[in-house]
N, C-alpha and C positions, 0 to 999 in steps of 0.2 A: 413898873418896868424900869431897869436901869440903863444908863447910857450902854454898857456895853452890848445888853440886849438888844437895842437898840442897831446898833449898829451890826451883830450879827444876823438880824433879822434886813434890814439892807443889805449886805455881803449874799446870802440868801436868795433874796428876789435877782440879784445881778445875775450870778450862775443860774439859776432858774430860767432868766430870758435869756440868755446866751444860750442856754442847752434847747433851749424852744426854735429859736434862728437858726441852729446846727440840722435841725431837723431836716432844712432845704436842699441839706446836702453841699457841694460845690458852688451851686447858685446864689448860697449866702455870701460866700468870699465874693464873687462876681460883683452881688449888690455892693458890698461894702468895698470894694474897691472902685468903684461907680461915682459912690459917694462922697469918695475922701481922696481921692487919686489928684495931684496938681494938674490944672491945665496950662500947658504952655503954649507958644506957636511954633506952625510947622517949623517954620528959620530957628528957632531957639530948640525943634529935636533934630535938626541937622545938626548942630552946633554939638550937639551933645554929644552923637554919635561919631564924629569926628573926633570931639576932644578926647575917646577912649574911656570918660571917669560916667559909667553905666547909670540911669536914673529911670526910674518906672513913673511915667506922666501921660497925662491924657494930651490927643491934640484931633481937634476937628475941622473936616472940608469936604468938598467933594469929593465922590469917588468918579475915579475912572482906569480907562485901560485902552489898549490898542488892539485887546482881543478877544474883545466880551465874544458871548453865543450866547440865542433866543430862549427861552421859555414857551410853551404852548400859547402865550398871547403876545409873541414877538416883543417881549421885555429884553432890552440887553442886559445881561446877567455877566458878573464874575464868579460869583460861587454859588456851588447848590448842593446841599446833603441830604440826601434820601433815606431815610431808614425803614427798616418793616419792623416792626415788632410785633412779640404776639404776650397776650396777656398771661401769666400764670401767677400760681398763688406768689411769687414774692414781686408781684406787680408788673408791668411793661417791660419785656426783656427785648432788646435788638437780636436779630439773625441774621439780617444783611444792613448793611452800610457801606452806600457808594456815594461816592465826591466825585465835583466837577468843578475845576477851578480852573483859573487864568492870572496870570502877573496881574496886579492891579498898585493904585496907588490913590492918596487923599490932595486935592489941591488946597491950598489955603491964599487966594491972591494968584501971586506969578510965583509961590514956592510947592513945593507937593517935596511928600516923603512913600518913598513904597511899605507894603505889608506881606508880611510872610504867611502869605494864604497857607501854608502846607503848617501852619502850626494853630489855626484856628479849630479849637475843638468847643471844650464846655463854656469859651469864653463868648463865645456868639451869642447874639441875642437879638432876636425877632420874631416878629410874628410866625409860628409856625403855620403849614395848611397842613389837613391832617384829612384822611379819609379813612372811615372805619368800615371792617367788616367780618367775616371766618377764613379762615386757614383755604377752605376748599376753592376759596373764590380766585385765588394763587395762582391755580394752574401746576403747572411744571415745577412755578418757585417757590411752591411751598416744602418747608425744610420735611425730610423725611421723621418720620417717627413723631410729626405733629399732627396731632387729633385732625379731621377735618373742619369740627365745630368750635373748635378755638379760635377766641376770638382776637383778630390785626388790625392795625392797622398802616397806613402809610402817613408818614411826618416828613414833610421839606423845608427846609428853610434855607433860604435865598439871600443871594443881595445883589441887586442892579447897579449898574454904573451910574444911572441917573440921582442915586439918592445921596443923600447928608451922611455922614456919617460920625461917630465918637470913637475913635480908638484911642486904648491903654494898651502902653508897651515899654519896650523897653528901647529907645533908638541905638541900632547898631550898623557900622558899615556891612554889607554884602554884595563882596567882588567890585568894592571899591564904593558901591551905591548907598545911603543913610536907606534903613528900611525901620519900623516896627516890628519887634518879635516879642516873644517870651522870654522874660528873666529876672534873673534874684529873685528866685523862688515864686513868681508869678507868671501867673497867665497872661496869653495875649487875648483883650478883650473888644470884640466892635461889635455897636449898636448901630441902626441904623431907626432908631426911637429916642423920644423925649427921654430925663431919667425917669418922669413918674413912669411912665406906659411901662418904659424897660422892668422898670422893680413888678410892676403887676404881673408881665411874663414870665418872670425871675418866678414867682412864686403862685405861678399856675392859675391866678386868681383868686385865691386864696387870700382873706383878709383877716378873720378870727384871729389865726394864730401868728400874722405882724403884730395886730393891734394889742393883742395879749402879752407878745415879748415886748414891745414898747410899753406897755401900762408895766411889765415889771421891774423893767431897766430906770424908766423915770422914778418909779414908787423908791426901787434900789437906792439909786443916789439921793434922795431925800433922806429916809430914814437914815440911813448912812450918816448924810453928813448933821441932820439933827442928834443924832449920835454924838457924832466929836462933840457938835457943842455944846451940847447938856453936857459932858464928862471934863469938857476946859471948863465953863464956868463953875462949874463945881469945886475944879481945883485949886479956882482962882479964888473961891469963897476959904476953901482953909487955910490958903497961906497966909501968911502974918503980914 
């Protein structure tokens, strides 16, 4: 085997685990912005979103609000997305999707910064609750021209004013107030999970194929760079 084999055989396993992580769809950016996003404090994304020059950073604290509403076990909640889907061959399709949100904001100390609930979509991340079962069991809202025997279910995911939270954003004034939103080509992202727990939702539970694109991504940059350097000592053997 020659060095440059070598090295195109790393090049190789890199896109190979890359195209394996892409498989999670949007959830992969999510993770990987999870993972490598700066954390700063609240007062430092105030700062920022005043001073106008835009930066995508994680900052965490409390959540709260002055206008939470309950859940069936009297949680104060600021948002909650409810979807139905029903299963067909190209997998879990949503038909309805209803939100319920309120202003809220993260404290850190005696500072807090608000978050733009109305732009929280595939960047949320929490435990969903889910109940499964057929189209018939619907009623009324089951969408027409859906089998009766097809099978639904219902996914909500939440977040309470009492919990921790991790948001990625981007700090921008609105209507004068520093908030977190989406920007520079990113999502706005909050957990309300550790990162590990968050990555296992990210990926459904699902471990094979992390652990697969990590064995090819490490294997990648090895062979790779034992690559270069069989091909420099080599080089450095013929010169004079």
């Amino acid at each position: 085997m020659t060095p440059l084999l070598l090295v195109a055989a790393g090049v190789l396993a890199l896109i190979t685990g890359v195209a394996v992580l892409r498989t999670f769809g949007p959830r992969y950016r999510v993770g990987r912005l999870l993972a490598t996003t700066p954390r700063v404090s609240v007062d430092a994304a105030r700062a920022i979103a005043t001073s106008r020059r835009p930066r995508y950073v994680r900052v965490e604290g409390r959540i709260d609000s002055e206008e939470d509403f309950e859940d069936a076990q009297h949680r104060p909640l600021v948002f909650r997305r409810t979807r139905l889907e029903a299963h067909r061959a190209a997998g879990w399709q949503a038909f309805e999707d209803r939100r319920e949100r309120v202003a809220f904001h993260v404290n850190e100390g005696l500072s807090s910064i608000g978050v733009d609930d109305a732009a929280l979509d595939a960047g949320l991340v929490v435990v969903p609750r889910e109940s499964v079962g057929v189209a018939s069991d619907l009623g009324e809202r089951m969408p027409a021209g859906l089998p009766p025997a097809t099978p639904v279910r219902a996914r909500i995911e939440q977040v309470s004013s009492v919990e921790h939270a991790v948001v990625l954003g981007v700090p921008m004034l609105d209507a004068g107030e520093p908030r977190m939103t989406a920007g520079l080509g990113r999502p706005l992202v909050l957990t309300t999970l550790e990162t590990p727990e968050a990555m296992r939702v990210l990926t459904g539970g699902a471990t094979g194929r992390p652990r697969f694109a990590a064995a090819l991504l490490g294997g990648g940059v090895v062979l790779a760079a034992a690559g270069v350097a069989w091909g420099f000592l080599a080089l450095v053997r013929v010169l004079p």
